[in-house]
C-alpha positions as CSV (number, residue, x, y, z in Angstrom):
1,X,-7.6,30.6,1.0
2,X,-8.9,30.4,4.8
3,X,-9.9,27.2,6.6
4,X,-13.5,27.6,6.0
5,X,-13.0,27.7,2.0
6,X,-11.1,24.5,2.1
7,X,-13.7,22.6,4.6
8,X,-16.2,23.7,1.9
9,X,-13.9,21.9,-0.7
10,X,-13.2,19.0,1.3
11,X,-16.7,18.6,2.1
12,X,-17.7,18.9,-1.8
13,X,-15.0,16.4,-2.3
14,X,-16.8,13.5,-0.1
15,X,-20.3,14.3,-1.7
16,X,-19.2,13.3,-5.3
17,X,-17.1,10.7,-3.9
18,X,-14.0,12.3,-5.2
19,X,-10.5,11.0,-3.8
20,X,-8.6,13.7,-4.3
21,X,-8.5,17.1,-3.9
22,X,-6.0,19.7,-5.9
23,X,-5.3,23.2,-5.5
24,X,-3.3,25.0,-8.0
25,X,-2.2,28.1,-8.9
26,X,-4.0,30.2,-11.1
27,X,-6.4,27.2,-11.8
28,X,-10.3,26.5,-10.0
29,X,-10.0,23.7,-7.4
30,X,-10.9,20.3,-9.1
31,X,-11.1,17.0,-7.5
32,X,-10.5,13.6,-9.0
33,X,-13.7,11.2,-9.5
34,X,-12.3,7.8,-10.8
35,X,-10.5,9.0,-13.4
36,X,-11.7,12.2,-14.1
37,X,-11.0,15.4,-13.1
38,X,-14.0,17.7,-12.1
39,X,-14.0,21.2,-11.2
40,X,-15.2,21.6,-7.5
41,X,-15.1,25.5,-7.0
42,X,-15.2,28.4,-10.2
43,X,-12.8,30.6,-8.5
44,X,-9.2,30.8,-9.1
45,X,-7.1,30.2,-6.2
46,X,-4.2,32.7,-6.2
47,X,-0.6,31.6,-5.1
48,X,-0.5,33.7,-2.4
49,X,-4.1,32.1,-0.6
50,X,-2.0,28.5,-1.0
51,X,1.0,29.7,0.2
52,X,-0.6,31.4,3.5
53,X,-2.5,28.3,4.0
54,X,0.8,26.0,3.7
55,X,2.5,28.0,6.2
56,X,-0.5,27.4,8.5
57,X,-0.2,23.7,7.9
58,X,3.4,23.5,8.6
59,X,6.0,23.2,11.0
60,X,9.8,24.6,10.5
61,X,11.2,21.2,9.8
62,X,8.3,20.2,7.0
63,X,9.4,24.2,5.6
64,X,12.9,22.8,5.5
65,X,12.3,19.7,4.0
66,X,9.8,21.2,1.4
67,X,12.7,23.6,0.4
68,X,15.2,20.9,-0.1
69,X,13.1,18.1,-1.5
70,X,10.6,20.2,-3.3
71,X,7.6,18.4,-1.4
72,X,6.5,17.2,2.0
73,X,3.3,15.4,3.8
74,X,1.6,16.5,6.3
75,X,-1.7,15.7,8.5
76,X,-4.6,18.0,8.3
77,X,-7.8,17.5,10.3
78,X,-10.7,19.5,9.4
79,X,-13.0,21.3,11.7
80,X,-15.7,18.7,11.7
81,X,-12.6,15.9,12.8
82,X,-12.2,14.4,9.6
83,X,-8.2,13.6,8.8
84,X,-6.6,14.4,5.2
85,X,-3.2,13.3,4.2
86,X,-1.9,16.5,2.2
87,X,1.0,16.6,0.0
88,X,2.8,20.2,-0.9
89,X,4.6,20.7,-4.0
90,X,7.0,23.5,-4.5
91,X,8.0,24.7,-7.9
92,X,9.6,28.8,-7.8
93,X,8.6,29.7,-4.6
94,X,5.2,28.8,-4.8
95,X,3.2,26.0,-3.6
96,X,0.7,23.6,-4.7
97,X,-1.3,21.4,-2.7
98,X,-2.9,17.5,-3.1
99,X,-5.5,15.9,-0.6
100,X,-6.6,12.8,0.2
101,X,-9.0,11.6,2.9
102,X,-7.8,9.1,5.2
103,X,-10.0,6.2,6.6
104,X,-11.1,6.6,10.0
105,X,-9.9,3.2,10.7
106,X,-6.7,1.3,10.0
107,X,-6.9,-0.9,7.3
108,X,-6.8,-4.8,7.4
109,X,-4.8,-7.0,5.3
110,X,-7.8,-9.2,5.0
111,X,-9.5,-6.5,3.0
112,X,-7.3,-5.1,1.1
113,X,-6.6,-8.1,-1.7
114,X,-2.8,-8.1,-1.4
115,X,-1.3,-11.2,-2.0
116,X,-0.8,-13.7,0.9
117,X,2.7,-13.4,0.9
118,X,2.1,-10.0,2.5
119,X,0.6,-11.4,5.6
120,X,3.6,-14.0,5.6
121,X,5.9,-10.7,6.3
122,X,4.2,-9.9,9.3
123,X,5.5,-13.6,10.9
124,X,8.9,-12.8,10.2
125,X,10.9,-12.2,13.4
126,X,14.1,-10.1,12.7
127,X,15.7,-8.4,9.2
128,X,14.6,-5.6,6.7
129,X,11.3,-6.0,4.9
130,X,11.2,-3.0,1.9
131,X,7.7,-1.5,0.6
132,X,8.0,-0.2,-2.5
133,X,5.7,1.8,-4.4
134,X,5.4,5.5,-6.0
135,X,2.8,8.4,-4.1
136,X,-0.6,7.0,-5.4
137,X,0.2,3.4,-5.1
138,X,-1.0,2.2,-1.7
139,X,2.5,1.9,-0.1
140,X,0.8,4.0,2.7
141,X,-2.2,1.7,3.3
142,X,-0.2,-1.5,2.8
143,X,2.8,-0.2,6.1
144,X,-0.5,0.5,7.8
145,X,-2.4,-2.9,7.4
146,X,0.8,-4.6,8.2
147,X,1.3,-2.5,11.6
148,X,-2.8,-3.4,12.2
149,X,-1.5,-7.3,11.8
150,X,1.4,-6.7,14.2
151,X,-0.7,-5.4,16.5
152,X,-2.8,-8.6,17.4
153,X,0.4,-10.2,18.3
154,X,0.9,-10.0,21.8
155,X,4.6,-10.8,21.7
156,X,5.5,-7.6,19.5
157,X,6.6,-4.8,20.8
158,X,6.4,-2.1,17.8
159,X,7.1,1.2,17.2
160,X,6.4,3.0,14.2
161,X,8.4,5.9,12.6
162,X,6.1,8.2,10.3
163,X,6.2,11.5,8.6
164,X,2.9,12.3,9.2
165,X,1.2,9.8,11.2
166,X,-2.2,9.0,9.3
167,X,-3.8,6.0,11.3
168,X,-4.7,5.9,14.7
169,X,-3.8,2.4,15.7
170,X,-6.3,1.8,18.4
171,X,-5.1,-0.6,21.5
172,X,-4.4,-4.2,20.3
173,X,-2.4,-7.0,21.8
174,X,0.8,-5.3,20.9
175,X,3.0,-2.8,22.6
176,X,2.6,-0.3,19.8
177,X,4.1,3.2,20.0
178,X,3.3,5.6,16.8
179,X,6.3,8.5,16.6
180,X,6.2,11.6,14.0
181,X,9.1,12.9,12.9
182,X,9.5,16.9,13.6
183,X,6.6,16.1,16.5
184,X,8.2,13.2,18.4
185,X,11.6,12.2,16.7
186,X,14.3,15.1,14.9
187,X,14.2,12.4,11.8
188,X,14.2,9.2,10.4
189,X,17.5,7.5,12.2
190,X,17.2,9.3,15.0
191,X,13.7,7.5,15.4
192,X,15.4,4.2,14.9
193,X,18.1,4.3,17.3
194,X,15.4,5.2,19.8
195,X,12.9,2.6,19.0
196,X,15.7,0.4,19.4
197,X,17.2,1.8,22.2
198,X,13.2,1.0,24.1
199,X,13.1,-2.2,23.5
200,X,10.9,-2.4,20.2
201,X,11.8,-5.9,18.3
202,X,9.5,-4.1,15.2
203,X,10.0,-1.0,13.6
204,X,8.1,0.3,11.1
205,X,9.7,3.4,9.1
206,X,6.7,5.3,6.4
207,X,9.4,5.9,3.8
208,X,13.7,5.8,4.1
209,X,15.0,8.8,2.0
210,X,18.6,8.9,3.0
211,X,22.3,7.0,4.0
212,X,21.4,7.8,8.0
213,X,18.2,6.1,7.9
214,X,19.4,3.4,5.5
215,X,22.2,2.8,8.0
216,X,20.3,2.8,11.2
217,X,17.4,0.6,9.7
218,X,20.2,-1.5,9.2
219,X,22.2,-1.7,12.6
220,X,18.6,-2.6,14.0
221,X,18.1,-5.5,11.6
222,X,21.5,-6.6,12.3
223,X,20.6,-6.4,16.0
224,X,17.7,-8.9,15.8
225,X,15.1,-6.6,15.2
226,X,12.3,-7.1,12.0
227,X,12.8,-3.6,10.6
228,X,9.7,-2.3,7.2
229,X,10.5,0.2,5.6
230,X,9.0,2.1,2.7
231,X,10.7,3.2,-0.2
232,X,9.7,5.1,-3.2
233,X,10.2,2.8,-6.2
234,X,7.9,1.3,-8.7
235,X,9.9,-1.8,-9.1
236,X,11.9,-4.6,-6.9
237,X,15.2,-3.5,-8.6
238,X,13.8,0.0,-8.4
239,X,13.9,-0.1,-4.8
240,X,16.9,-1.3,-4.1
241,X,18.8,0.7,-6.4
242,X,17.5,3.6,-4.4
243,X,18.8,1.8,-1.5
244,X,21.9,1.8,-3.1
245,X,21.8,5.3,-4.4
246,X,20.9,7.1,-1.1
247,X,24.4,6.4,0.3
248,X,28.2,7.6,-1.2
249,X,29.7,5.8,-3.8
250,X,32.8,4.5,-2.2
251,X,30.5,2.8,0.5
252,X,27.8,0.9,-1.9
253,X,29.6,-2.5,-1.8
254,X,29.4,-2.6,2.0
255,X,25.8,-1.4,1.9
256,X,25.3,-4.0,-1.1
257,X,26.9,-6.6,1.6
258,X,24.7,-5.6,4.6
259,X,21.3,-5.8,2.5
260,X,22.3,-9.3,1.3
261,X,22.4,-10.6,5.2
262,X,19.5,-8.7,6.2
263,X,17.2,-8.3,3.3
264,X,14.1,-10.7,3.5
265,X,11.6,-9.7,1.5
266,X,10.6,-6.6,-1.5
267,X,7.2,-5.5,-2.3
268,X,6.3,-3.1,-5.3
269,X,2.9,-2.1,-5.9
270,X,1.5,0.2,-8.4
271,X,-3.4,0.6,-8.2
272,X,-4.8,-0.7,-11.6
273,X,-8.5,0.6,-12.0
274,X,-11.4,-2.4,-11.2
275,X,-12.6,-3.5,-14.2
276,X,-16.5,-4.6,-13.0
277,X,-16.7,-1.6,-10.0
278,X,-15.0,1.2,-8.3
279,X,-11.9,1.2,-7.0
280,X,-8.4,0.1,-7.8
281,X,-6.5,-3.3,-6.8
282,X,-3.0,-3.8,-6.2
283,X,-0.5,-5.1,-9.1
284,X,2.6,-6.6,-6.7
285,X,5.8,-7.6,-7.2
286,X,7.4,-9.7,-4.4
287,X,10.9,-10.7,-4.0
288,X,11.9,-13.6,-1.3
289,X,15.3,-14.2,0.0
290,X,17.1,-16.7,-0.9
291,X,20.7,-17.7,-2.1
292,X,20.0,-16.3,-5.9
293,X,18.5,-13.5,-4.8
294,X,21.3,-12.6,-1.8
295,X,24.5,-13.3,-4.1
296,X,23.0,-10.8,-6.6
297,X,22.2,-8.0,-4.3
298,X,25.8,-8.1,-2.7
299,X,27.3,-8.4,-6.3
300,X,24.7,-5.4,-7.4
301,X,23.3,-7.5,-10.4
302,X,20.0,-5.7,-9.7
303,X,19.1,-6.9,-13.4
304,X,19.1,-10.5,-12.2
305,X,16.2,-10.2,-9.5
306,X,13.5,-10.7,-12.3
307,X,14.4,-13.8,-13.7
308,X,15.0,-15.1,-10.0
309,X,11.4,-13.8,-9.0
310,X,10.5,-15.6,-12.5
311,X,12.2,-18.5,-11.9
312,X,11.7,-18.6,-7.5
313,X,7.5,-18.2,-7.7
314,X,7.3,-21.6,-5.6
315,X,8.6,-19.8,-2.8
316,X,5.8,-16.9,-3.3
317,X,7.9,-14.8,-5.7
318,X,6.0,-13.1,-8.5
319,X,7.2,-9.9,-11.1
320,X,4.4,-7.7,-11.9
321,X,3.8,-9.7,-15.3
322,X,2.9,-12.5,-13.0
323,X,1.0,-10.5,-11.1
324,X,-1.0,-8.9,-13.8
325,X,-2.1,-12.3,-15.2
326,X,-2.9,-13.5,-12.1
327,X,-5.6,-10.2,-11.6
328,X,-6.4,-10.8,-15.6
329,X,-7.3,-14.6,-14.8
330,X,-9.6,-13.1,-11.5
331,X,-11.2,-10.5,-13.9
332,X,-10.1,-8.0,-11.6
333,X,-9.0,-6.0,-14.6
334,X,-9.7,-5.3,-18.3
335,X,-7.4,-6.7,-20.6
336,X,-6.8,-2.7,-22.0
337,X,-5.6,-2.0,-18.3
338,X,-3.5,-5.0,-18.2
339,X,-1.5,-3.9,-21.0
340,X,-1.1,-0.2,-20.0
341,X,0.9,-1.9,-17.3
342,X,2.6,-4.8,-18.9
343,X,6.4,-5.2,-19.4
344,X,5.9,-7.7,-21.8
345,X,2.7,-6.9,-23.7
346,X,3.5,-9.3,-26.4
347,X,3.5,-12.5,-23.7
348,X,0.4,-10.9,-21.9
349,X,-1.7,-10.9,-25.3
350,X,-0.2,-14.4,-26.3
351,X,-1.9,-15.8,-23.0
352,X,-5.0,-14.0,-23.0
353,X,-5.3,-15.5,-26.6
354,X,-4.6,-19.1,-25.2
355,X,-7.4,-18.7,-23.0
356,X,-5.5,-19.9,-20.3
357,X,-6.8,-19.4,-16.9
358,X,-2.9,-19.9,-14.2
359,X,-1.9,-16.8,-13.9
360,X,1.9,-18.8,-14.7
């Protein structure tokens, strides 16, 4: 497959309003409208037209990572200027490719109906704030709407640490410097010790996927700085037992210690589908610091957090349950897409019944 083929795909793609595009051996391109999946193209793409066009798209360190983690992101930009975040898959030697377009703009919190205790991260001044979310959950557009906040605040001096770097941050009142690993940086904690080595009191890492970075978002936490990082988890306790599982086991305690003093806050997010228009919205779960919280991550009683997020939502906790009532009581979801996503369906239909509109 040549460039010109997957413009014409791309440029299918934004006349049906698809949102993503996937190219798959032996199958016809299709793109995903809504829900659906809709064929964009009748002919086959062969393994070898995706694997020529990969090793077009990438650079010797995305070809090493892609061999060792079995998948990598990447920027592509079209010839008509448009920019498309593109996940490859490997799976025996051949490769299998996922596009999505991304805005021309950064996003901004304002818009993006997170909960308020998102913007409250971005007043923070030093520690490790953790984005959690799996690909397809808007972990990506929630780091970028928090750097967009940063950026009005003319006291911060940020960097941001990326994979592939898919917003252009335009000039705000910040110092803001956007860094690429492979590009600008060798990887992740390399990236840190530089950031902090220049000053930056905020660094903002797309995703922490070993001990190194783990380690070096910590020392810059420790050293005053406000550190966000993402992490690929669909849960509060999900993301921090990857924390802890990224590093040797003879060394999890002191890592269990370090996040305690440093952690302030844990987002999860998973897109539930609008139930009156198009579009998804946001299901998060948020996690606050406090004493409960810290003494249970340096014990590693992951299994406590919920019931302190349960118990703690006066101080702008909330576990996903919550979270889903609270867009059920907004009627920002059908009550069948609340309880594909429910923990505790039974409680969720209990309060539906009751009619009651608190989302408590």
């Amino acid at each position: 497959m040549d460039a010109k083929r997957l413009d014409s795909l791309l440029a299918a793609m934004h006349r049906v309003g698809a949102t993503v595009l996937h190219l798959v051996p032996g199958r016809a391109p299709c793109v995903r409208v809504q829900r659906r999946f809709v064929q964009a193209d009748e002919t086959v793409v062969e393994a070898q037209e995706l694997n020529e066009l990969t090793r077009d798209m990438l650079f010797a360190d995305h070809r090493e990572r892609l061999h060792r983690q079995g998948h990598v992101d990447v920027l592509y930009v079209s010839r008509n200027g448009r920019r498309y975040r593109v996940t490859v898959n490997e799976l025996d030697g051949n490769q299998s490719l996922l596009l999505r377009p991304v805005p021309e703009n950064p996003p901004k919190l304002e818009q993006t109906e997170l909960p308020e205790q998102i913007t409250s991260f971005t007043h923070f001044r030093s520690g490790l704030v953790a984005v959690a979310g799996f690909f397809g959950s808007g972990k990506s557009t929630t780091l970028a709407a928090i750097v967009d906040a940063l950026n009005q605040n003319a006291s911060r001096h940020i960097v941001t640490i990326e994979d592939a770097i898919e917003f252009l941050h335009p000039n705000g009142a910040a110092l803001l410097h956007q860094r690429e690993i492979g590009s600008h940086v060798e990887n992740c904690a390399e990236g840190i010790r530089q950031a902090v080595a220049a000053g930056a009191d905020t660094i903002v890492v797309s995703e922490l996927v070993d001990a190194a970075g783990i380690d070096a978002a910590l020392n810059a936490a420790e050293a005053g700085c406000l550190v966000f990082v993402g992490i690929e988890a669909g849960s509060v306790v999900g993301a921090m037992s990857e924390l802890t599982l990224m590093v040797p086991f003879e060394e999890r305690g002191r890592l269990s210690a370090r996040l305690a003093r440093c952690l302030r806050a844990v987002s999860a997010q998973n897109l539930l589908q609008r139930s009156h228009r198009a579009g998804r919205v946001a299901q998060v779960e948020i996690l606050i610091s406090n004493p409960a919280a810290r003494e249970a991550i340096r014990l590693g009683n992951l299994r406590e957090l919920p019931g302190i997020m349960q118990r703690c939502r006066g101080l702008g906790m909330q576990t996903a349950d919550i979270a889903l009532r609270d867009l059920l009581a907004r009627h920002a979801v059908t009550a069948d897409e609340a309880m594909l996503h429910a923990a505790d369906r039974d409680q969720l239909t209990t309060r539906s019944r009751s009619g009651s509109s608190s989302p408590w």
